[in-house]
C-alpha positions in Angstrom: 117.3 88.7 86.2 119.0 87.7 89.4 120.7 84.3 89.2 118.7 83.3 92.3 115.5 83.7 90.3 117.0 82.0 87.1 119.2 79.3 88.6 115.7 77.6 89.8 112.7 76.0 88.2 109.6 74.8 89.7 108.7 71.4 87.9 110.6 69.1 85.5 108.1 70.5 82.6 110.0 73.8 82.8 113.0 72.4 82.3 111.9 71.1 79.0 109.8 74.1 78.0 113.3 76.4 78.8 114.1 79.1 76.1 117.6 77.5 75.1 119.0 81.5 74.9 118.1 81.6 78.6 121.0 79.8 80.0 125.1 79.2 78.6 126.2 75.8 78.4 126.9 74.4 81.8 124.7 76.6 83.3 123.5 74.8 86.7 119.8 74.9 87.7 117.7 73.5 90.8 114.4 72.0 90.4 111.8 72.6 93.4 109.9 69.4 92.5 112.6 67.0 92.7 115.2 68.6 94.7 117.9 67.9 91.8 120.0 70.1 90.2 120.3 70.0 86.4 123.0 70.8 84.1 122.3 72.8 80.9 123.8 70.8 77.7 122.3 72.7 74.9 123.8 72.3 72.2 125.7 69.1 72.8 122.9 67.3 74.2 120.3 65.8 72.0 117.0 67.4 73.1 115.1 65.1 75.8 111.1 64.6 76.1 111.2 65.1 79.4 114.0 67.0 80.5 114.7 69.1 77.5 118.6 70.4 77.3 119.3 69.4 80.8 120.8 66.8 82.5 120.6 65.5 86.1 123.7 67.4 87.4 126.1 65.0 90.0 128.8 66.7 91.9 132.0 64.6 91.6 132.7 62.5 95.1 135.5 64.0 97.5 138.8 62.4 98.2 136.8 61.0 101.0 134.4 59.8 99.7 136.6 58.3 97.4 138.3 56.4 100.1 135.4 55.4 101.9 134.1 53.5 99.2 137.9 52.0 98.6 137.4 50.8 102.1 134.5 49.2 101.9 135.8 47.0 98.7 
């Protein structure tokens, strides 16, 4: 399967419903109804009732973004 077709899910229930042998840990996944990306934690993560292995996936801020916020304080 193309990673284009299996790096995406439609809803937050598929995310839950995901056959764990699908994806390797870490494994990085969009969902269309949210616009989020998860991350895949199986099997460090402790399974969730709504969002199954997966976590919501935040990119680390830039050193930029880092500074702007410094700024700001």
């Amino acid at each position: 399967m193309p990673n284009f077709d299996r790096d995406k899910v439609k809803t937050i229930q598929e995310l839950k419903n995901i056959n764990i042998y699908k994806y390797d840990y870490g494994h990085i996944v969009f969902c269309e109804e949210d616009g989020l990306h998860y991350i895949f934690r199986y099997p460090e993560k402790q399974l969730d009732e709504i969002t199954g292995y997966f976590e919501v996936f935040v990119e680390p801020l830039s050193d930029t973004e880092i500074d702007d916020i410094f700024k700001q304080i």
